[in-house]
SERO-4910 file (N, C-alpha, C, O; in steps of 0.05 Angstrom, whole numbers):
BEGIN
 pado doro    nc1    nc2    nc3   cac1   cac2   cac3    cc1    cc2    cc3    oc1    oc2    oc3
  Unk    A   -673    379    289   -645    373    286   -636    380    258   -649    374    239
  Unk    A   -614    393    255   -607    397    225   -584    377    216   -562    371    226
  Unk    A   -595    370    194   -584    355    177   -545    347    178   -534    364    192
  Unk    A   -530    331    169   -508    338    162   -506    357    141   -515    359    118
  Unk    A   -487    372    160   -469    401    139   -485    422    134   -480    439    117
  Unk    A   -515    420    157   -532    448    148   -533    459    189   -535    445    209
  Unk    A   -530    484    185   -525    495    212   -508    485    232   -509    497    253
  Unk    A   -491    462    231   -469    454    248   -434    468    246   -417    451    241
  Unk    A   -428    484    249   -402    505    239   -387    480    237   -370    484    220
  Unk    A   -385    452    248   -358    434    244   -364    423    220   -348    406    210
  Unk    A   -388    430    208   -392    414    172   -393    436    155   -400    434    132
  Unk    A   -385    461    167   -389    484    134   -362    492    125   -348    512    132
  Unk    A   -358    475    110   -323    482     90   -333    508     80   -320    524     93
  Unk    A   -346    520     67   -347    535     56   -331    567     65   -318    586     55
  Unk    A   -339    561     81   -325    589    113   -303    585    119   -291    598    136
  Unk    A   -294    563    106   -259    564    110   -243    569     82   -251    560     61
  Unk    A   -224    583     85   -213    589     60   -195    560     42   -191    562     18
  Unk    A   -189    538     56   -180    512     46   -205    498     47   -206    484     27
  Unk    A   -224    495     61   -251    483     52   -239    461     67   -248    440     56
  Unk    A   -224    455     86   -219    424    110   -206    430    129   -188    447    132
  Unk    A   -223    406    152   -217    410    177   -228    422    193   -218    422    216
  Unk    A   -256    438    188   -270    463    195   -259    461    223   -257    438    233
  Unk    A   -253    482    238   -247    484    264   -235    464    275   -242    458    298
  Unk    A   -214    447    260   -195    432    277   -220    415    280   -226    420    303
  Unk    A   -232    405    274   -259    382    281   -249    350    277   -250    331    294
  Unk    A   -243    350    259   -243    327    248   -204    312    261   -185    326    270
  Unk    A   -204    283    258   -179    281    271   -159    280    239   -167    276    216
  Unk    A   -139    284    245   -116    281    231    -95    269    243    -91    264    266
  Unk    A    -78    265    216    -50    248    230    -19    245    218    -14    232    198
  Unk    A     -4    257    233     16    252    216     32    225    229     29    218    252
  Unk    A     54    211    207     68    187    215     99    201    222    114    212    206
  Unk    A    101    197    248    124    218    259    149    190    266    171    200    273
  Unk    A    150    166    265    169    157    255    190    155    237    211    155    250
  Unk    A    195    152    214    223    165    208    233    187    210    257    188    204
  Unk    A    217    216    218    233    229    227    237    226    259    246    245    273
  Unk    A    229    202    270    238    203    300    266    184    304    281    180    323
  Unk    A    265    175    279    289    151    282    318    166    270    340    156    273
  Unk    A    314    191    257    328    205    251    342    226    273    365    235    273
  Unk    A    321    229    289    319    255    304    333    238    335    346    252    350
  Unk    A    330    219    340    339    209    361    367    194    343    387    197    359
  Unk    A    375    182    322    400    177    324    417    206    319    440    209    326
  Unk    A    400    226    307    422    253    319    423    267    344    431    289    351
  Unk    A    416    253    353    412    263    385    435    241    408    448    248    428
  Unk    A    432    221    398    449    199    407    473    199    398    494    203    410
  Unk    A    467    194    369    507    179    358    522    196    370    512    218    376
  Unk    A    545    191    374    570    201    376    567    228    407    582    247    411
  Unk    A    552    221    416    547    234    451    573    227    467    580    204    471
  Unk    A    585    246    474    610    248    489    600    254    512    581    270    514
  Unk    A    611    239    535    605    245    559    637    235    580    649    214    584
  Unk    A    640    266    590    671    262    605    669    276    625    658    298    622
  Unk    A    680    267    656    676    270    682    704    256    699    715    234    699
  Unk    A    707    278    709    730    249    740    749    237    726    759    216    736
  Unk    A    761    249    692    782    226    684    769    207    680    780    186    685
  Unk    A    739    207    666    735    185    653    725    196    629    711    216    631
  Unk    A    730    184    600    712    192    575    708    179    559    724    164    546
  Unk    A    679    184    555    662    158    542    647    172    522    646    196    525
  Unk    A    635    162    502    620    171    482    610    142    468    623    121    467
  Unk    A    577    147    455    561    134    443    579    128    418    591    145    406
  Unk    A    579     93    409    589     96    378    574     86    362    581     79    340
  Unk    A    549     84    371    533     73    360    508     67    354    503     44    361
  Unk    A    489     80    342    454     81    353    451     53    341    446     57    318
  Unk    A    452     28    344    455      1    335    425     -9    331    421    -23    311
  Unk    A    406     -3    348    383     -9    335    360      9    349    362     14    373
  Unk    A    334     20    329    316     29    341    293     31    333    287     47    314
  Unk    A    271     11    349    245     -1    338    224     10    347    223     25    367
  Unk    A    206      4    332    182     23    352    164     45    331    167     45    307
  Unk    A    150     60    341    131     71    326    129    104    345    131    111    368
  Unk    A    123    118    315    113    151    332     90    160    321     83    145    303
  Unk    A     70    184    326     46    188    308     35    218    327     36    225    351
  Unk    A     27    229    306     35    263    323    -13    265    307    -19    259    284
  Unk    A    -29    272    326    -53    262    315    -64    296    330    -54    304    351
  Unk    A    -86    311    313   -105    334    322   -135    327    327   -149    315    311
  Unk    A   -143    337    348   -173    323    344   -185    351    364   -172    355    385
  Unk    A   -202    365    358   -220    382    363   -191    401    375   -191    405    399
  Unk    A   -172    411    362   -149    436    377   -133    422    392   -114    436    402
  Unk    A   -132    397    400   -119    384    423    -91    364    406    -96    345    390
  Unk    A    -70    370    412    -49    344    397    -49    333    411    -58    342    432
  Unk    A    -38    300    410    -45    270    422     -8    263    409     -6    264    385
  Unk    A      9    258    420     31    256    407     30    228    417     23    227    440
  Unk    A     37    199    403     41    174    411     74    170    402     84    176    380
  Unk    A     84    161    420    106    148    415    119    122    431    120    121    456
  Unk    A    127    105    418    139     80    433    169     67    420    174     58    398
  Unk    A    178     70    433    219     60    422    225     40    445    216     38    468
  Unk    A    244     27    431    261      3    447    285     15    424    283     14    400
  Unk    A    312     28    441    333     40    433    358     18    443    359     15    468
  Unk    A    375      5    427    398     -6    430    422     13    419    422     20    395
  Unk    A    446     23    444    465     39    429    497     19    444    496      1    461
  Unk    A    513     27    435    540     23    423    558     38    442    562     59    430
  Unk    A    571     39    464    592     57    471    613     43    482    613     19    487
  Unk    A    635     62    486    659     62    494    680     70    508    683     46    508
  Unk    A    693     78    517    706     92    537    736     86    552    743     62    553
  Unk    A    749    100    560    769    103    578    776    120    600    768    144    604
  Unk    A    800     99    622    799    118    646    827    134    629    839    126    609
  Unk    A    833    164    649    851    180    646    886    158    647    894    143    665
  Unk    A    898    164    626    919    155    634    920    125    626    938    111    634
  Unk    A    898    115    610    900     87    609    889     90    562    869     99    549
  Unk    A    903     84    557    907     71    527    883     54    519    867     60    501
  Unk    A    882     33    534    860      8    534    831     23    525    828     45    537
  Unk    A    812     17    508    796     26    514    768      4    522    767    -20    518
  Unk    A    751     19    533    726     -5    549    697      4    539    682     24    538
  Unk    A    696    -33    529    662    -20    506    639    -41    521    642    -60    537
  Unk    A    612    -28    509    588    -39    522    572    -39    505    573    -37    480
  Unk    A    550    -43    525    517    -31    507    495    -19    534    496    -17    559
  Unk    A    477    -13    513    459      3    531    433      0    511    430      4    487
  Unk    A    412     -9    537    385    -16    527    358     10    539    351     15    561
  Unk    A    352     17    520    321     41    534    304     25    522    304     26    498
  Unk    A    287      7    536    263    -11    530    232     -3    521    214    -15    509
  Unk    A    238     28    536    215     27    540    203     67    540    190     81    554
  Unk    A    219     69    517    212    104    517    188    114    508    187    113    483
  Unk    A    161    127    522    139    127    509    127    137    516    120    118    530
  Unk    A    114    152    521     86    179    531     80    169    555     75    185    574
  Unk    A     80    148    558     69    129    580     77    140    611     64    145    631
  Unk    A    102    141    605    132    141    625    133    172    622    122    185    604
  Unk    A    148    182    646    163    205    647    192    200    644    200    183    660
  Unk    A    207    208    629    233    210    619    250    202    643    271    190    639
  Unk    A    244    207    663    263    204    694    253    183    691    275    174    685
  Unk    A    241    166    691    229    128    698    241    121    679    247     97    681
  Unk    A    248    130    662    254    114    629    277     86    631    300     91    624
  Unk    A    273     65    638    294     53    643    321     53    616    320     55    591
  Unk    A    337     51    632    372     46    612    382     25    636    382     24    661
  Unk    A    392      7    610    412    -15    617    439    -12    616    448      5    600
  Unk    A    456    -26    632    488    -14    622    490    -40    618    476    -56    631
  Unk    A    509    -48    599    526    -80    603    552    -60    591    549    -37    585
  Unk    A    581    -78    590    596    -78    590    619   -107    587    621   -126    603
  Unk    A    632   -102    564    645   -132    556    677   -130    584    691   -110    587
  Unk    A    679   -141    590    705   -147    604    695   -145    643    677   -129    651
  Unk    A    708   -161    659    699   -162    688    728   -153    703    736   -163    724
  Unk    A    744   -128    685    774   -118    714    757    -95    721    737    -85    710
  Unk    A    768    -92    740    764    -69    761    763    -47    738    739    -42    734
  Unk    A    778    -33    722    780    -12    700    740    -15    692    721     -1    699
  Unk    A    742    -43    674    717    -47    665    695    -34    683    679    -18    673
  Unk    A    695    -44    714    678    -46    727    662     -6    735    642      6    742
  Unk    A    688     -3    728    697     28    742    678     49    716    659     65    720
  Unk    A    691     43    692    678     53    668    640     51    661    625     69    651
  Unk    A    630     18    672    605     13    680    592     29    696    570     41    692
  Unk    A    611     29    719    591     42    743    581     73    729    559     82    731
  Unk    A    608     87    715    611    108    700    580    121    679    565    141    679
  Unk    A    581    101    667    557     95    647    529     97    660    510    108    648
  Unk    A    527     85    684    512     76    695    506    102    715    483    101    721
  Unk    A    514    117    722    508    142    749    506    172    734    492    192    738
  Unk    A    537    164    704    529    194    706    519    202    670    506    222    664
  Unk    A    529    179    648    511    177    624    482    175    625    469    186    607
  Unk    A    473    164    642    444    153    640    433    182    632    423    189    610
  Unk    A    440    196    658    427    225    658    429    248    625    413    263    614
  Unk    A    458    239    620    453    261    599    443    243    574    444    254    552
  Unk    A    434    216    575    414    203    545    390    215    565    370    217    551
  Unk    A    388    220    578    358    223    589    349    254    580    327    263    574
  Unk    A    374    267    582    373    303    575    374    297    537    374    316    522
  Unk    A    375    278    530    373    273    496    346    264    487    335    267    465
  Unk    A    338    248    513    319    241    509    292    257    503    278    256    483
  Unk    A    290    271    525    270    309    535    270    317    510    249    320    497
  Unk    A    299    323    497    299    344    480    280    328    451    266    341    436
  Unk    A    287    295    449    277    286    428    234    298    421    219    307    404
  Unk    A    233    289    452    203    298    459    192    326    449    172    331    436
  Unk    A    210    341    459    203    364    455    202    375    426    185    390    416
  Unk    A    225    364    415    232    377    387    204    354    367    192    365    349
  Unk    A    199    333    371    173    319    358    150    336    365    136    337    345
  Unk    A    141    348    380    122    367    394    116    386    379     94    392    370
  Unk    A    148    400    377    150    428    361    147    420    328    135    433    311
  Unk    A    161    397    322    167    397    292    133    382    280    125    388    257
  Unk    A    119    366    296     93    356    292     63    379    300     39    374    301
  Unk    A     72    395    303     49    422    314     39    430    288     17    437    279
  Unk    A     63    426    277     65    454    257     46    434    226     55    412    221
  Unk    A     26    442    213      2    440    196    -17    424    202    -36    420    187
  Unk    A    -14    409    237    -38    395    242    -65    412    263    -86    402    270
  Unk    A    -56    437    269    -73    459    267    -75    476    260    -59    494    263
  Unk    A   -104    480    242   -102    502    220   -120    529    227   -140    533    240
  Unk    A   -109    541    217   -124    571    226   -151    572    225   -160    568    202
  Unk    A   -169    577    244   -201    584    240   -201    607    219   -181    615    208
  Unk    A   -228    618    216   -247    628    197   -223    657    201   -214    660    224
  Unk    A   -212    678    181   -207    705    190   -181    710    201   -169    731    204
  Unk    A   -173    677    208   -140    687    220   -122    670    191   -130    657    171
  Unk    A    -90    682    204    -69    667    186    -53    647    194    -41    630    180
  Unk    A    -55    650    219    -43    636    235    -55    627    256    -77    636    261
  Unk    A    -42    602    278    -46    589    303    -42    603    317    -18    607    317
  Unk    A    -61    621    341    -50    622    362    -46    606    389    -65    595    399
  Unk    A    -26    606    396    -18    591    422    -42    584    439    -48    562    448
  Unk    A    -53    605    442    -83    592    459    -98    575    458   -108    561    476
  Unk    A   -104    574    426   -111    564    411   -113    529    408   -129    513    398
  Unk    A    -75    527    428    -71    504    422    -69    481    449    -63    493    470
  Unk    A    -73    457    451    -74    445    474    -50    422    464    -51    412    441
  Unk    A    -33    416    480    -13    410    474    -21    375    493    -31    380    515
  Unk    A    -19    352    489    -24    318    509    -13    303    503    -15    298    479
  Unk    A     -1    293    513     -1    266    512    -25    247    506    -48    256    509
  Unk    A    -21    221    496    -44    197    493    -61    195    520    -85    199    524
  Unk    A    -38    189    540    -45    189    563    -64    202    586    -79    192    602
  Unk    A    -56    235    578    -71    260    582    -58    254    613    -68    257    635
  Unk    A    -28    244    604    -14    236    634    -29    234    658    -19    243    678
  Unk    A    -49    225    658    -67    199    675    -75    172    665    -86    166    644
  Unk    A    -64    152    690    -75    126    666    -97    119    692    -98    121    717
  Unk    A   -120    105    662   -148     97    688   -141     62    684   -130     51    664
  Unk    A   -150     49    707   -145     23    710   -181     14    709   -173     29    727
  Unk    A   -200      9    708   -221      2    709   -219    -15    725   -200    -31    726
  Unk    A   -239    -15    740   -242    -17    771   -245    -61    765   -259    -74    750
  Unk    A   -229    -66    781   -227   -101    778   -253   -108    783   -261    -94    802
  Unk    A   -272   -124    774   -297   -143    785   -290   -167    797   -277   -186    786
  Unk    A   -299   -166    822   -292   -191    837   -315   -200    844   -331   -184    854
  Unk    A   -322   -234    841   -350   -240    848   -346   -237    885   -324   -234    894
  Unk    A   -371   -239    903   -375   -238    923   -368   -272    938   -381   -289    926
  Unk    A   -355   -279    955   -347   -299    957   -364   -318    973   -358   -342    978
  Unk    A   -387   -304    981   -408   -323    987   -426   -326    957   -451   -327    958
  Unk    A   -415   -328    933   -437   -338    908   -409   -348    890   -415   -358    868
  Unk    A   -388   -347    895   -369   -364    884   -381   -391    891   -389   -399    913
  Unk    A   -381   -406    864   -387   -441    865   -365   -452    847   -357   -448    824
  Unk    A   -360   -462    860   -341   -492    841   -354   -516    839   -372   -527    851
  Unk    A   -335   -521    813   -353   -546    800   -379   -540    787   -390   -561    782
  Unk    A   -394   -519    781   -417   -516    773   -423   -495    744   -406   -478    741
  Unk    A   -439   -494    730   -435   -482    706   -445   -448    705   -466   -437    711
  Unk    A   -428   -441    699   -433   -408    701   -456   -395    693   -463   -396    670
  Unk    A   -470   -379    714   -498   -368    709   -491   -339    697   -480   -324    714
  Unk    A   -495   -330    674   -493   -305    657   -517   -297    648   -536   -313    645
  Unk    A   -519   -267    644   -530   -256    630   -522   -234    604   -499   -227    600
  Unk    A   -550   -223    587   -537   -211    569   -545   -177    573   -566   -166    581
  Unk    A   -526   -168    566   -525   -131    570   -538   -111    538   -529   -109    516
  Unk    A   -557   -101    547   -561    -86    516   -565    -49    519   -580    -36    533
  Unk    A   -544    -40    501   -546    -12    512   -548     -4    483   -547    -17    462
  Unk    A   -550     22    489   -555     45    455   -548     77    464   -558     86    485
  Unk    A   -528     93    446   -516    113    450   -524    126    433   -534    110    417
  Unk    A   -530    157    421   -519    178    410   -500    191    408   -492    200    429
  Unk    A   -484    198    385   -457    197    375   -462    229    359   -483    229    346
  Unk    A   -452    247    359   -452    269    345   -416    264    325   -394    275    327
  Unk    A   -429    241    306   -409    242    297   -419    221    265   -440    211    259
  Unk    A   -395    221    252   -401    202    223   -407    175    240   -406    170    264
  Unk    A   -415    159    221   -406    122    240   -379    117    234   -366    114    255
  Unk    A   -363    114    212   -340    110    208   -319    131    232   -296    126    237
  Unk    A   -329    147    238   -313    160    255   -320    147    281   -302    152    297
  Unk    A   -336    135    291   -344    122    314   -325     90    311   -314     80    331
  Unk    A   -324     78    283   -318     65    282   -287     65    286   -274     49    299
  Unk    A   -278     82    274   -245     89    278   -240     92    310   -219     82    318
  Unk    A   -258    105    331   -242     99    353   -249     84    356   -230     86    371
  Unk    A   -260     63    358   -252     42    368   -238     21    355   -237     -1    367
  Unk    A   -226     23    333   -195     11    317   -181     15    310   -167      0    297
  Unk    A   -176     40    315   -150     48    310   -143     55    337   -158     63    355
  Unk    A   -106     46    338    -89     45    352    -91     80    377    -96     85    400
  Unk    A    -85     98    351    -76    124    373   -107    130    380   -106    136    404
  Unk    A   -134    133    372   -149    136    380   -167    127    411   -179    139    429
  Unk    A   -159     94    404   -159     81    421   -141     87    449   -150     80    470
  Unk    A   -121     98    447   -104    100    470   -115    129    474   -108    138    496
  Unk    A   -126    142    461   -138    175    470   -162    170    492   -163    181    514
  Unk    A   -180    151    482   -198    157    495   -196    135    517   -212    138    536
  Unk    A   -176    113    519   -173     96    548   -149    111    560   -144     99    581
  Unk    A   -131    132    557   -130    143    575    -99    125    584    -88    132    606
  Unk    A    -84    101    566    -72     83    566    -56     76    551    -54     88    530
  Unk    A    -36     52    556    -28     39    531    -39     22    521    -52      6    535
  Unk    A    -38     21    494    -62      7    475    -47    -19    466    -25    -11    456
  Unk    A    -49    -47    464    -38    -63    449    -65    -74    423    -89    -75    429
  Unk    A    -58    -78    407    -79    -79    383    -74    -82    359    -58    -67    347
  Unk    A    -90   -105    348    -91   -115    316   -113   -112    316   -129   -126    329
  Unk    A   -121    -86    297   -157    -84    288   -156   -100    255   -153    -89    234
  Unk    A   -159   -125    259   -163   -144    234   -176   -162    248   -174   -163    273
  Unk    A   -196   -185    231   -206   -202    249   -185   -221    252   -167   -225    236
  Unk    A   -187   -231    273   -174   -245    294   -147   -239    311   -133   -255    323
  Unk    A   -146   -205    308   -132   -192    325   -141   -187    354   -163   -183    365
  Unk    A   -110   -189    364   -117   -196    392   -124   -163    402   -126   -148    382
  Unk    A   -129   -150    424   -120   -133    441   -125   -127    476   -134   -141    494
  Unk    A   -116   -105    477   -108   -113    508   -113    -74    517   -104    -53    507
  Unk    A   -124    -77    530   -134    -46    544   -131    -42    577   -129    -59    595
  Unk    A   -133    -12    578   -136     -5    604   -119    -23    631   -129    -33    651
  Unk    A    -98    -23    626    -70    -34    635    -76    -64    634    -68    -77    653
  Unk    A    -90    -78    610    -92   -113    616   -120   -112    627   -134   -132    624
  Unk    A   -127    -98    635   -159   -106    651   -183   -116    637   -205   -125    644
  Unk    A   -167   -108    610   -202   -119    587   -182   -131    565   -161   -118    560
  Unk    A   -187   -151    555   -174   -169    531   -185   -175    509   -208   -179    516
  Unk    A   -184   -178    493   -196   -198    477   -188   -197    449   -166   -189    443
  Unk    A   -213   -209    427   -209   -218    401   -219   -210    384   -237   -226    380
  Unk    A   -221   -188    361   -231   -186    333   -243   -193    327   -236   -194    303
  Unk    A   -270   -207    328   -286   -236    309   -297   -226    282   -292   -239    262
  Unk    A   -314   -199    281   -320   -189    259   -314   -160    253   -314   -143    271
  Unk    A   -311   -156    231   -298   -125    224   -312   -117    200   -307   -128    178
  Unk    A   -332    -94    202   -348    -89    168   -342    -57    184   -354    -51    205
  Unk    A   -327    -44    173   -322     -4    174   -348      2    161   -363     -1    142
  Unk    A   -344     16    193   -374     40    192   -394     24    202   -414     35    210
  Unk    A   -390     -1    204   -428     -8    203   -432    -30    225   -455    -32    235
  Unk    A   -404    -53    237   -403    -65    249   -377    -75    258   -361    -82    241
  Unk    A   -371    -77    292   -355    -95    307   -358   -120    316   -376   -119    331
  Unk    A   -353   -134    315   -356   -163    335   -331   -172    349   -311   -180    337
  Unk    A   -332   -172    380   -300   -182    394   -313   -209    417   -336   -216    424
  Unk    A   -292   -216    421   -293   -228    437   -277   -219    460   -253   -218    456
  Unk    A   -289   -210    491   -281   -189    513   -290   -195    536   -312   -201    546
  Unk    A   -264   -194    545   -263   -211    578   -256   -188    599   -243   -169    590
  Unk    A   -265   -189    630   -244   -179    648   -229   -190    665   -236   -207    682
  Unk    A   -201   -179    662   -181   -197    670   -192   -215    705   -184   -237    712
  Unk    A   -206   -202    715   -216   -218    738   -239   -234    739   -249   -242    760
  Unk    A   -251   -241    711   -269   -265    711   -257   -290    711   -233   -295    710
  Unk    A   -277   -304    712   -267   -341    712   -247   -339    689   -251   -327    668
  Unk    A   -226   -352    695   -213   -360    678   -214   -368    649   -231   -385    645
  Unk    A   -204   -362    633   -212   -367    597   -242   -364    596   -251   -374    576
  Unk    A   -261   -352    612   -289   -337    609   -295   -313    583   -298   -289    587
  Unk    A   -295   -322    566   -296   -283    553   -330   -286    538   -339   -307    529
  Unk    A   -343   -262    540   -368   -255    531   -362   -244    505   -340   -241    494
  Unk    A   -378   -241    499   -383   -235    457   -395   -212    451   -419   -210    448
  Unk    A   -379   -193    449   -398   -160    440   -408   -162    415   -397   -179    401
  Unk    A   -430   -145    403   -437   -130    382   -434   -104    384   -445    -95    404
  Unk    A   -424    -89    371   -434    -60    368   -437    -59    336   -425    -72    319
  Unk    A   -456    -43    334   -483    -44    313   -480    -15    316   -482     -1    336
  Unk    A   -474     -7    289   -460     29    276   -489     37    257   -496     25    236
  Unk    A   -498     50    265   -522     56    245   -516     97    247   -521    113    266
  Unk    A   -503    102    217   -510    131    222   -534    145    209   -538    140    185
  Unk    A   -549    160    222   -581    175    220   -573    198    209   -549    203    205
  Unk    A   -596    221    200   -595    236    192   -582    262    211   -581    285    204
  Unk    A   -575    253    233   -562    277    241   -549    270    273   -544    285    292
  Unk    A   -545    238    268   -522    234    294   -517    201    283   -528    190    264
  Unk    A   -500    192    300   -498    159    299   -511    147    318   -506    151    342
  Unk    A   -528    130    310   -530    110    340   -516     93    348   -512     77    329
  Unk    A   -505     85    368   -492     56    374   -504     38    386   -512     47    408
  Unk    A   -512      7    383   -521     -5    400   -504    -31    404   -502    -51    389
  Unk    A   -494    -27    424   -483    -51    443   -497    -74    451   -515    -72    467
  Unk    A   -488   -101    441   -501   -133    456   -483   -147    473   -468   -160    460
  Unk    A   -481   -148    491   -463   -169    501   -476   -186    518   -491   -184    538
  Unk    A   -466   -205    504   -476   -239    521   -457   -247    525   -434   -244    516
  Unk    A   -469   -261    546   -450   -292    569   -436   -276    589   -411   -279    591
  Unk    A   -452   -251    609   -428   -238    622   -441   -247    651   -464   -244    661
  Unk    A   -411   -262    665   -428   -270    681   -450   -253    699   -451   -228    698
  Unk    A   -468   -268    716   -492   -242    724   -488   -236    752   -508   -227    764
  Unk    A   -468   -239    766   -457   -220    783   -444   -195    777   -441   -177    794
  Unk    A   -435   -192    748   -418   -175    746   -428   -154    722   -416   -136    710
  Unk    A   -457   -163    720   -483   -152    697   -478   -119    704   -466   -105    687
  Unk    A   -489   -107    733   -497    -80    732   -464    -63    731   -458    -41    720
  Unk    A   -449    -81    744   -410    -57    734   -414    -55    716   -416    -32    706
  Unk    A   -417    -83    699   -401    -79    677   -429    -58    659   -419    -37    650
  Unk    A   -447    -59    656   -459    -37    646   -455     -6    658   -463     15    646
  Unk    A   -446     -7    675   -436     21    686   -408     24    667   -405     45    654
  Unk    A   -391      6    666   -360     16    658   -372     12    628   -354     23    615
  Unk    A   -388      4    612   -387      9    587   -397     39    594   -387     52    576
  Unk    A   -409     52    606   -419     77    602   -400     99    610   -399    120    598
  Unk    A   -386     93    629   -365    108    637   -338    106    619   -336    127    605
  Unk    A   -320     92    616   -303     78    609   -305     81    578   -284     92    570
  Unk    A   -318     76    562   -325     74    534   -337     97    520   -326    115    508
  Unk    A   -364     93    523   -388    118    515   -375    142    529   -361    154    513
  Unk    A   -375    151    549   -373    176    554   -346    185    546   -343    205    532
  Unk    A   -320    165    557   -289    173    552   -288    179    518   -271    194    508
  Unk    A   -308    166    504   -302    171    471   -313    200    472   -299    217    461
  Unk    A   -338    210    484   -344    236    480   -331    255    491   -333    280    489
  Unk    A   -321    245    501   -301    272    514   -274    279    507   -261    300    510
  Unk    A   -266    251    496   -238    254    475   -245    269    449   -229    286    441
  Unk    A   -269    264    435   -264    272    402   -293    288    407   -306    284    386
  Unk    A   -302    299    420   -321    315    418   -349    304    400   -364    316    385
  Unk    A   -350    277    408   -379    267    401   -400    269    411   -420    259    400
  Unk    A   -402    281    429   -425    289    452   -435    314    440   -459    316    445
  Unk    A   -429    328    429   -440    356    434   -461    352    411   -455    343    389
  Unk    A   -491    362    420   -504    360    392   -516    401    398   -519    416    417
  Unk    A   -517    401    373   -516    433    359   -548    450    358   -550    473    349
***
């Protein structure tokens, strides 16, 4: 096996004319929020929309929360984004002076969703018939063109986040298109990990739960701190589950994976070298959660990982050692290219 940075082309800076990143290897990241909060209130404010003698226009991008992050990992972009958008409009029918104002809620705009699902709220202050008329207005034929503002927001983060997070291999000046693999977090499939249900002839009540403990060990073609990053950091994390990620990587941060199906708690945190959580599945006994280790040891020319988990109950011993292998170990190698050894 050779060493780090001797015969592996993803460790020889030298063969690159900037000396980083060798072949798009390594992940990168840019923070694509404020220009997304920019880029969507110019996309929103002041949107006129007129039909049938009615005209209405946005007056207001009034609030917009949320997070974006545009990330490269072996040629592939991973674009994350999540907004909860509150806007401001107004309007009148033909022939009427009065004018009729509202609001409008997008809860939930995010890689997750396809732009057609994207929910929008209409409200509207006043209950006459005019009001009611201007609502319905908002409601059948605005939705559609925030939704055509919306696309374009996507698209233009896409185009405007491409550009220095892949860098030219050995000999060229430029990216070519082929070159490039364009994803979602999602990889627009979400996996649900398959529910564990005990068998209902060994369900007991009233009696104290019979568990056992799980011990596995991986090879990682990778740093440990880089093993360690997916699994705490946010966009990484949502790369390789395939999901939406909720998550505080600090100890005693909560999180929540693989649509709710796995939960738990932070207990210990040392980068690079050790995890400790506390990790449940949503279909065990109630308030049941087992206690992982993963134990980061990097070697002279891979990482090992070794996994402990105790207290799981022992009906649910051989899945759950299957979905750490599937689900975890393998989904990380196949997101960031830790599998491949040289």
């Amino acid at each position: 096996m050779a060493k780090w940075g001797e015969g592996d082309p993803r460790w020889i800076v030298e063969e690159r004319p900037d000396a980083t990143n060798v072949n798009n290897w390594h992940w990168t990241e840019k923070n694509a929020g404020p220009w997304s909060k920019d880029r969507l209130t110019e996309l929103l404010n002041n949107l006129k929309i007129s039909q049938n003698g009615i005209d209405c226009k946005i007056t207001e991008v009034k609030n917009i929360d949320g997070e974006a992050s545009a990330n490269n990992r072996k040629g592939k972009l991973i674009f994350f984004y999540e907004w909860d958008i509150k806007l401001k409009w107004e309007g009148r029918l033909a022939g009427n002076k009065d004018k009729i104002k509202g609001e409008m809620h997008i809860p939930n705009l995010s890689e997750e969703n396809d732009v057609s699902e994207v929910d929008i709220t209409v409200t509207v202050t006043g209950n006459g018939e005019e009001a009611q008329r201007v609502k319905a207005f908002m409601h059948n034929v605005a939705r559609n063109e925030i939704r055509n503002q919306l696309k374009e927001y996507i698209r233009s983060l896409k185009e405007e986040f491409s550009k220095g997070l892949i860098l030219p291999k050995k000999g060229e000046t430029t990216v070519k298109p082929d070159n490039v693999s364009t994803i979602t977090s999602g990889f627009n499939k979400k996996i649900n990990m398959e529910p564990i249900v005990a068998p209902q002839d060994k369900k007991v009540v009233g009696c104290k739960l019979d568990t056992k403990s799980i011990e596995l060990s991986e090879k990682f073609q990778c740093r440990a701190q880089e093993f360690y990053d997916a699994l705490t950091r946010i966009e990484m994390v949502t790369a390789f589950t395939q999901g939406h990620v909720k998550m505080e990587a600090e100890k005693g941060g909560k999180f929540s994976l693989f649509g709710g199906n796995v939960t738990g708690e932070f207990r210990e945190m040392v980068p690079g070298k050790k995890i400790i959580q506390y990790w449940r599945y949503k279909q065990w006994p109630e308030q049941h959660f087992s206690e992982v280790t993963f134990d980061i040891e990097e070697k002279e020319d891979h990482t090992l990982v070794s996994l402990k988990q105790e207290l799981v109950p022992a009906s649910e011993v051989d899945q759950t050692r299957e979905n750490w292998k599937r689900y975890y170990f393998e989904s990380i190698k196949r997101a960031f290219g830790f599998g491949a050894f040289l």
